[in-house]
N, C-alpha and C positions, 0 to 999 in steps of 0.2 A: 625839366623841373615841374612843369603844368601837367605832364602825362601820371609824371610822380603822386601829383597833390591830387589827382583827379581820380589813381587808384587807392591810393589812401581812404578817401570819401567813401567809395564805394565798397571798398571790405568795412569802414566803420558801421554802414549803413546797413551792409549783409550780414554783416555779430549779432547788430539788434535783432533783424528779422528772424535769426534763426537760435536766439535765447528765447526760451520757452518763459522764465521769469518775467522779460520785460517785453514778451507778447501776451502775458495775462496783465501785465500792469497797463497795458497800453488799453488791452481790451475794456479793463475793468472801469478805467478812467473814460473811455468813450460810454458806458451805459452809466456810469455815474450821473455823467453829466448832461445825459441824454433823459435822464429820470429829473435830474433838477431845474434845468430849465423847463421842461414841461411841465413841473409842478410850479415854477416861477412865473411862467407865463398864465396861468391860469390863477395867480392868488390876484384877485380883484379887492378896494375896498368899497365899504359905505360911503354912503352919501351925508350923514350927519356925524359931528365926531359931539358926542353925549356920555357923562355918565348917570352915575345915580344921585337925584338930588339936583341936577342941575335946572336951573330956569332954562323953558325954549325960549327960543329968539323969534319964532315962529311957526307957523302953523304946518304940521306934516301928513301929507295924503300919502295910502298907497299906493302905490303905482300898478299892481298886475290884483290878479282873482286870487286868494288863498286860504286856507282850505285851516283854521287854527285848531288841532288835534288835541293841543293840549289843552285846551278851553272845554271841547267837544267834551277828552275824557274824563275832566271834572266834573261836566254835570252827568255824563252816564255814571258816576262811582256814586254822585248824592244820590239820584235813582235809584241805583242799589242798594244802597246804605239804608233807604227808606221803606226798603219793601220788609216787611214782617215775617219771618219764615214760617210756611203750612206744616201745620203740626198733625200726627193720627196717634189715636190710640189701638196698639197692638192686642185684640182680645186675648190671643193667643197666652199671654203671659199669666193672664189672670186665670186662664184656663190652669195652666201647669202649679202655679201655686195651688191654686182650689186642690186639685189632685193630688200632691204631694200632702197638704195637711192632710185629708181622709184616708191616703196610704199609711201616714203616720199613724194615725188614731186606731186605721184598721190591724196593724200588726197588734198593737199597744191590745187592744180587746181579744186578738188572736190567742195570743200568749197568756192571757188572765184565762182565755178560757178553758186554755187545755192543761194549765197548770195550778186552776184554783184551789185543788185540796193539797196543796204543798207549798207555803207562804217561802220557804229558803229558797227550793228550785226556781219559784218562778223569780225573783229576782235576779238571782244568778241567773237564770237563761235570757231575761229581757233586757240584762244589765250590757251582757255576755251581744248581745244582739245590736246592742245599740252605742256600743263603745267607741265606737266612729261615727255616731250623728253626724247630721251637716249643721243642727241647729247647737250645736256646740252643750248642748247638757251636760252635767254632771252624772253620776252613780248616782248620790244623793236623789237629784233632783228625778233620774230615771228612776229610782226607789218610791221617791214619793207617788209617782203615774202610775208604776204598776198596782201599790198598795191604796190609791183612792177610790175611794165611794161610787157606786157605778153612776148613779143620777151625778154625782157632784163631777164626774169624767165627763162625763154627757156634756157638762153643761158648759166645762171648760171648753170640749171641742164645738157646740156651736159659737160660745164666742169669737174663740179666736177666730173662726171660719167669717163669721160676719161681719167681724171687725176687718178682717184682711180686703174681704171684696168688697168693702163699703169704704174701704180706702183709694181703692184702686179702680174704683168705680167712676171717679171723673176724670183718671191720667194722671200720671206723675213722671214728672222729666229728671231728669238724672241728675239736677242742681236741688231739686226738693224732696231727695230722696231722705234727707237725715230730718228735714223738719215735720216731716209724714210719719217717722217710725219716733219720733219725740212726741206727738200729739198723740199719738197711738200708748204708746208710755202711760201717757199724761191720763189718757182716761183708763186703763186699765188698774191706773192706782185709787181710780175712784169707785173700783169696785167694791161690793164685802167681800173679799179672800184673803186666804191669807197672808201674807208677805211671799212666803216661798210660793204659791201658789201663781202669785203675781210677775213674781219674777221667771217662772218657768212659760208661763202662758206671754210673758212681755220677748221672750230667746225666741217661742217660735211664731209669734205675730212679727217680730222683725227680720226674722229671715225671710218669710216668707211675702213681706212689702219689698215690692223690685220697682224698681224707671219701666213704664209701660206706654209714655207718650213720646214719642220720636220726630225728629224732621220728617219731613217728607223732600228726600233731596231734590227728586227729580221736579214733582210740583212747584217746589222752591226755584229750581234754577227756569223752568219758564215762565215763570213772571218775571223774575229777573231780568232773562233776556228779553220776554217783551216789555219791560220798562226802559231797559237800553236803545232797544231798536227805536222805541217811541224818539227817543233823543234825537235829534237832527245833527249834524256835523258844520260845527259854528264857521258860518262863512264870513269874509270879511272881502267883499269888492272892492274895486280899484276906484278909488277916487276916496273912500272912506280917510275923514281925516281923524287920525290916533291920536296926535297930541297937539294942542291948541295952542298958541303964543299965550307968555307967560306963565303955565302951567310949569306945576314940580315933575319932573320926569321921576317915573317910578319902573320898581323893577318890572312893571306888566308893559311896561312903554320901551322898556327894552329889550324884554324879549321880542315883541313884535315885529320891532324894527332890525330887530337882528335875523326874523324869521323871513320878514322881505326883503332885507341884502340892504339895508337900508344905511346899517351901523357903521361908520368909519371908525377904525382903530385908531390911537396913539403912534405916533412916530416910536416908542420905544416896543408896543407889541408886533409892529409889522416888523420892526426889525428881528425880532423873538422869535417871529414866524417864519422869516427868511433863513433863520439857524436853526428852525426844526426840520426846515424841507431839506436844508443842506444836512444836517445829523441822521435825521430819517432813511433818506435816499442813499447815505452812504454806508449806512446800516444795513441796508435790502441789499447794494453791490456787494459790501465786503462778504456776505452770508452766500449770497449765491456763486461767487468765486472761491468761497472755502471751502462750502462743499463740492465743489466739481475739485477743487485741489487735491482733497482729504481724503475723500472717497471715490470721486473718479478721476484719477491722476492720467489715466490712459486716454481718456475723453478731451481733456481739457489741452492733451498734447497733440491730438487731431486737429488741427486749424482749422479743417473742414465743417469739422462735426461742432466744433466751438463757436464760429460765426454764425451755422448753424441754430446753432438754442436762441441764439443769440439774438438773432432776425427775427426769427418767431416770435422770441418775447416780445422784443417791442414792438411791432406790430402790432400783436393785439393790445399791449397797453394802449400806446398811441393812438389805435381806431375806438378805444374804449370809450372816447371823450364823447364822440360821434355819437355810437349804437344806445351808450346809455338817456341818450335825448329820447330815446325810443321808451326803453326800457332796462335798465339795471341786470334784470336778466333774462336779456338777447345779446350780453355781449358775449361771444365764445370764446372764456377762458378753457374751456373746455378743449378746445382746437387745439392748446400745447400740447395735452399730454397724449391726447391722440397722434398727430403728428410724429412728435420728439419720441414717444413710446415706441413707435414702429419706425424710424429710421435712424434712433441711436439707441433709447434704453426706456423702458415703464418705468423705472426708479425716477430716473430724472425727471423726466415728465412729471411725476404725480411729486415731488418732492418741491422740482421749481414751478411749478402750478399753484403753489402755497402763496409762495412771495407772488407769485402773478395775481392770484387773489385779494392779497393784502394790498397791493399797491394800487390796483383797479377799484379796489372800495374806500378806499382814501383819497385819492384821488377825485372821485365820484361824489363823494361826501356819504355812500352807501351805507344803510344800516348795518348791524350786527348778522341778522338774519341772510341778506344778501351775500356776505361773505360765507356763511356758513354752507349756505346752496353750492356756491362756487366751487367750495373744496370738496366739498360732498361730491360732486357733478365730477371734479376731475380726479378723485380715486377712483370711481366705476369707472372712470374713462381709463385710466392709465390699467388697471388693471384687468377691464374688457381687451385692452392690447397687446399684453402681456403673452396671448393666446390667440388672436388674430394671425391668421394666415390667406386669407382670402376679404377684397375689395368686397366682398357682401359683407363681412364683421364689420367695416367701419360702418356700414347702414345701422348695422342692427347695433354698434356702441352706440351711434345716437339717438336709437329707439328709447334705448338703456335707461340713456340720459332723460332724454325727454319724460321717461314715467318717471323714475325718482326725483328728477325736479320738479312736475307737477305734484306730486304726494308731498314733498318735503317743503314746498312753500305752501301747498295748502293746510299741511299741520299746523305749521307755525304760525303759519295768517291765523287758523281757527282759534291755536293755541292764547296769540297775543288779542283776540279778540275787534280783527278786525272786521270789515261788512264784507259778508257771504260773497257779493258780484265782485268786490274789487280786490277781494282771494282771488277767487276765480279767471280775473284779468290776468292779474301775477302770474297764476300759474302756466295758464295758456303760452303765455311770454317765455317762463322758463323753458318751457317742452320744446318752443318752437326754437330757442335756441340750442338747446340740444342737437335738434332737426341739423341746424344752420351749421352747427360745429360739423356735423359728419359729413355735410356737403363741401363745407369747403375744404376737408379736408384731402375727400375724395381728388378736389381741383386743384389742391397746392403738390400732393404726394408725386404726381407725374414731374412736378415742375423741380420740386426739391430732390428726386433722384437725380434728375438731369445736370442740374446745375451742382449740387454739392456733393454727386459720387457718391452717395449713400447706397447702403444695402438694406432692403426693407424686404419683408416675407414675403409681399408680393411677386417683387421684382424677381426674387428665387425661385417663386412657382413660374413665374412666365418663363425665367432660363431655363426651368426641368422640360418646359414644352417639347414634345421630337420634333418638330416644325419648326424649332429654332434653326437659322440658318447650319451654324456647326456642325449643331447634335445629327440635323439631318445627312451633311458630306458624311460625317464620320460613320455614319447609318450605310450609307452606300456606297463610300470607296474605304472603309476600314469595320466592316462587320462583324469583323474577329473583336477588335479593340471596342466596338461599341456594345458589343455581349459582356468584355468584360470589365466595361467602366458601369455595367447598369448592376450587376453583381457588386462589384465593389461599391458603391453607391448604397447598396441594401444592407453589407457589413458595415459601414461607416456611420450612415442614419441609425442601426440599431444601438453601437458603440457608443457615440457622441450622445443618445438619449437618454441610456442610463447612469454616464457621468454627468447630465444637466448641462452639455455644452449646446450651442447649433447644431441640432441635428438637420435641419434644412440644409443650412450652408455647407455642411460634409457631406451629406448626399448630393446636393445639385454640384459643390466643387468636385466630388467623385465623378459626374457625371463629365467634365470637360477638363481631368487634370491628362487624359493621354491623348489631347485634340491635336498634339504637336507632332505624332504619327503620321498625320494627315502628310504630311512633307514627302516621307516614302514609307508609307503603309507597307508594301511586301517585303520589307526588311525587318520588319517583326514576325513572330513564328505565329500567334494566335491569324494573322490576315492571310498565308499562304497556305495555299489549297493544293499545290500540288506537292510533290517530294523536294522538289527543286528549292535550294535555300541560295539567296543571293549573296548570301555571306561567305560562302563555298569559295566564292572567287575575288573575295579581297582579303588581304590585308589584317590583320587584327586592330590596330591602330587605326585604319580608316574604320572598321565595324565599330570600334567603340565609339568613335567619335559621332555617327548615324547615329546609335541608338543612344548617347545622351544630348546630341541637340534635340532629340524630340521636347526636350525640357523648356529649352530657350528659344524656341522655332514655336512651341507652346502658347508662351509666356507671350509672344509676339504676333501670335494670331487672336488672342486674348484681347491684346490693347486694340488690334486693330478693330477688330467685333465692337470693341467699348463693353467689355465685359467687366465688371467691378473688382478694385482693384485684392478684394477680400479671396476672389476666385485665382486670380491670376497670381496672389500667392503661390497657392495650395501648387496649382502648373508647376509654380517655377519651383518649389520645394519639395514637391512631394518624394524626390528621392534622394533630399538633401546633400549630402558628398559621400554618398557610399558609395562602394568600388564597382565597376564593372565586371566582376572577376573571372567569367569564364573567358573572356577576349584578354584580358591581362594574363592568364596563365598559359592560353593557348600560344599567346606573343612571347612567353618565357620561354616556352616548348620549341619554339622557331628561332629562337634565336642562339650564336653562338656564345652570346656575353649578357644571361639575362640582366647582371646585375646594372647594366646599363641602361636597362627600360625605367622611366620615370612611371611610378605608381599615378600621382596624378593624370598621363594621359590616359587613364584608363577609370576615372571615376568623375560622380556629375559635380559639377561645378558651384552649386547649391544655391539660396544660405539652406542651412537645413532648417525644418520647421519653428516658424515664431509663434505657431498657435496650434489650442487643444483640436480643430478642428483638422488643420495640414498635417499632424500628427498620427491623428487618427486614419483620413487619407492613405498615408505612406505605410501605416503598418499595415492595413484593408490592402490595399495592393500589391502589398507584395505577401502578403497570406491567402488572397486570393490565385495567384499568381503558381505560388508555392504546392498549395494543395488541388490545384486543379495538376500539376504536374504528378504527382502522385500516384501508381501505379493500383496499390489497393487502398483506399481511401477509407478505412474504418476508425471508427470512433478515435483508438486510442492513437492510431497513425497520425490522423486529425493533428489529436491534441497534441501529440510531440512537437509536431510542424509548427503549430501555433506560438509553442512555448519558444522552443528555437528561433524562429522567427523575432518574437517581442524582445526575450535576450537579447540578440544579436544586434539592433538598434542600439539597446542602452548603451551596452559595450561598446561598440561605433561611437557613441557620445551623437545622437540623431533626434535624441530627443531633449537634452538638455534644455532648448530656448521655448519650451513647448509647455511650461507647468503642468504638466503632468505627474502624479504624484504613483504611488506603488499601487496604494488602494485603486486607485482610478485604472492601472495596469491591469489586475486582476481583475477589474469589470469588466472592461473592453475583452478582454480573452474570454470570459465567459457568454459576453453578446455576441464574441464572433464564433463561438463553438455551438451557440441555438442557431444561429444560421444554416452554417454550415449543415449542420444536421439535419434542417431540413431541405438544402443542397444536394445532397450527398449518401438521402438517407438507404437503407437496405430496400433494395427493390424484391420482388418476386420473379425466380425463376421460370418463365412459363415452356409447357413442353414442346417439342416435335412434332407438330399435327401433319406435317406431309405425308406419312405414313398411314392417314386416316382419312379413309372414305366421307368428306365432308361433305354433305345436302344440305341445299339451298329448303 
């Protein structure tokens, strides 16, 4: 009964572990509550519980140095408020008026002159001329200029002329532009002319008054700032006392005391607080398990890669408390998405790097500005990763980091108008955490392959080494086999690139899916050098069965190497459950009663391909395989082989678990037939020279 109840327990216990549901709910609930006490642990109150209007009871000193900014930026704002802005007068403008009235005047005399003995013509041609003014005239009014008096023309054009530059002779700003062309009015009507006279002379005196006095921005904004600068930054020492027994507490007496941690809240807002850290925090868990659900459902089913993120994150939240005593930014949130980029995904990384940001600045009590660096800092970082294939990119992501966080906090400092050196501080800070992100990353990535079985580019390049143990037997007791896993290796990386899968991981898997050779090398045909075939003298049932343990003999030197588990896939799949078929037929050939031979002892054991990458693999080898058999290997020979080949999978049903789609079929055939080609290509026949007297 006790053995009963005790396996009971233990299948209940192994349901949970292995529901995928209620190991996110479990997970979820551990950083829930791992986000909430550490935001619970750290809400501290004040020291007075005050509000507005209350009598103190007593006299209250600071306790520490600080630094009141918003004191500070009130009297920089009245500074500025006070400065007067430099004004210049543009000659340039009075120039272009002058000019355009004597152009005016000069056509106006132009046109009298060369049409004087014809009073109709010259109207119509000066009418004709002028029927687009800027100064907006009439016909009329152009009739009356053509047809006046030459002294009385005269004497219109030097008025206007005088009047304009004796307007504009001591500046005029573009608020006094209309009371300038109204006095201008005003005395033109005090002339003797005649109404219409006045009125034509008053269209082109106000066209021609413009705004000629200007700010002078630049002059304006240094004074400004050196009125600013002149400002000191309002200190308040530690012992200063702010509010005096029996004094009115006022809103400036609260801020203060709320700026030195002084202010005790209410029993009903700490309570308010303690249900925003709990609503808050479980707003950050639910979004970051929704997303890894929603959109990486494959991820989140990895236990590995799940605790994974998972560690990472808090860690750096948790050390955040620490680093920001430093500085706000030298903490490496940066280090997620570098990390998590290159040993599970850049999406992820730059995606939960967000909530990592958010939560480290809240946390921190961090400005606006801070978070805004952070996520800045961890999209170049996730997407410097994106592309990393070598331990020198994670250097140079945090060179990356370090320039665009020092530019983008020193914007912003300059932007918000804080003082030059203590930008300057910031920024150095940010850089140098950049620095700090790609160091530790360097120091966690050896640790995090180790323990969580990850596959990172690195890790990839180092297995492509020939010096790897393996790569190198396979080098020297299967030479045949390791010519042609370095071939298929080159079809595979081409394949897998141009559908956007790993192409690293199908080239280095190509490069150790036929390691299981190794077992009995000379029982395949690429490793036997002489005519002599071992297979000659067994069995057909024993041959097949050699040549598809090499799968699971593979798979098993795989594990023992500690090769990851993404490669020893590819091993154990790469020939998924297709047939043996010439040892199958040959066994049909020998026997009396074929129908008694079981097809299965003649085909590999599988599962067949779960990924676009073992996919790729399987059909690289065996089109490698295929047309290196090939007798005349031309283009179109190639190509029949290829298509045959890719067919003959589907049909199999070898590629179903593989998402591989049609279009992506037709690519891979196309990157395995530029290969080939240049495998394969037309050589040049060269001739017979023994026949010829060759001299040295």
């Amino acid at each position: 009964m006790e053995l009963r109840k005790s396996l009971k327990k233990m299948y209940f216990f192994s349901k949970i572990f292995k529901s995928s549901r209620l190991r996110m709910f479990g997970l979820g609930l551990f950083v829930w509550l791992t986000l909430f006490f550490s935001f619970s642990a750290t809400m501290g109150s004040g020291k007075y519980a005050y509000t507005l209007g209350d009598t103190a009871r007593e006299d209250i000193a600071i306790t520490k140095d600080l630094i009141d900014d918003e004191a500070t930026m009130r009297l920089r704002d009245k500074a500025e408020n006070d400065v007067d802005p430099v004004l210049y007068i543009d000659p340039t403008v009075q120039v272009d008026s002058k000019k355009e009235i004597r152009d005016f005047f000069e056509k106006l005399y132009s046109v009298r002159s060369d049409f004087a003995g014809d009073r109709d013509v010259l109207i119509q041609v000066y009418t004709g001329m002028e029927s687009d003014n800027e100064e907006k005239l009439t016909d009329e009014e152009l009739t009356t200029l053509v047809l006046m008096d030459q002294r009385k023309l005269e004497d219109v054009e030097t008025i206007v002329n005088d009047l304009v530059l004796q307007t504009m002779s001591m500046g005029i700003s573009g608020n006094e532009i209309i009371q300038k062309k109204t006095d201008a009015e005003l005395y033109l009507n005090s002339l003797e002319f005649d109404e219409d006279i006045k009125q034509i002379m008053g269209k082109i005196v106000g066209y021609n008054i413009r705004p000629n006095r200007f700010i002078d921005v630049e002059a304006t904004e240094r004074i400004v700032s050196d009125q600013r600068a002149e400002i000191e930054s309002v200190k308040i020492e530690a012992g200063t006392i702010i509010v005096r027994q029996g004094s009115t507490i006022t809103k400036e007496h609260l801020r203060i005391l709320e700026m030195a941690d002084l202010l005790f809240s209410n029993t009903l807002s700490d309570q308010l607080a303690v249900f925003g850290v709990l609503g808050f925090t479980l707003v950050v868990a639910i979004a970051m398990f929704s997303y890894l659900r929603i959109f990486q459902a494959d991820i989140l089913d990895d236990m590995k890669k799940t605790v994974l993120i998972i560690s990472v994150f808090l860690l750096i939240f948790l050390t955040s408390r620490v680093v920001s005593l430093m500085s706000i930014y030298m903490v490496p949130v940066t280090l997620f998405p570098i990390v998590i980029g290159l040993a599970v995904s850049p999406a992820i990384g730059i995606v939960l790097s967000g909530l990592l940001a958010i939560l480290v600045s809240v946390w921190n009590g961090a400005a606006i500005q801070s978070l805004t660096i952070m996520m800045l800092g961890s999209v170049i970082a996730g997407v410097t990763m994106s592309r990393a294939h070598h331990r020198s990119n994670i250097l140079m992501a945090g060179v990356y980091i370090a320039a665009i966080n020092a530019l983008a906090i020193f914007g912003l400092g300059m932007l918000g108008g804080e003082e030059l050196v203590e930008t300057a501080v910031h920024a150095l800070n940010g850089a140098f955490g950049g620095i700090i992100a790609a160091v530790l990353s360097l120091g966690l990535l050896p640790i995090v392959e180790t323990m969580f079985h990850v596959l990172t580019p690195m890790k990839l390049l180092e297995l492509s080494n020939p010096n790897n143990p393996v790569l190198k037997r396979l080098l020297i007791e299967a030479p045949g086999t390791y010519h042609h896993s370095i071939l298929v290796g080159n079809l595979a990386e081409a394949a897998a690139h141009d559908i956007d899968a790993n192409s690293l991981l199908a080239r280095v898997g190509a490069f150790y899916h036929d390691i299981g050779k190794l077992e009995r090398p000379y029982y395949f045909k690429e490793n036997q050098i002489t005519a002599e075939n071992p297979h000659d003298r067994l069995i057909p049932a024993v041959s097949a069965s050699i040549i598809k343990r090499h799968s699971t003999y593979g798979a098993e030197l795989g594990e023992t190497h500690n090769l990851p588990k993404e490669i020893v896939d590819i091993i154990i799949q790469h020939h998924g459950t297709t047939s043996i078929k010439y040892f199958y037929h040959k066994a049909c050939e020998d026997s009396d009663d074929p129908d008694n031979i079981n097809p299965l002892d003649f085909a590999y054991d599988g599962p067949i391909p779960s990924s676009r990458e073992a996919a790729i693999v399987m059909l690289a080898d065996s089109v490698e395989a295929a047309v290196r058999s090939l007798q005349e290997p031309t283009h179109d020979h190639i190509e029949n082989m290829v298509d045959k080949i890719i067919d003959g999978k589907m049909e199999e049903g070898q590629l179903e678990a593989s998402d591989l789609t049609f279009k992506d079929l037709r690519t891979i055939k196309n990157a395995f037939m530029v290969v080939l080609k240049g495998i394969f290509h037309e050589r040049i026949e060269y001739p017979d020279l023994s026949e010829f007297d060759v001299r040295r």
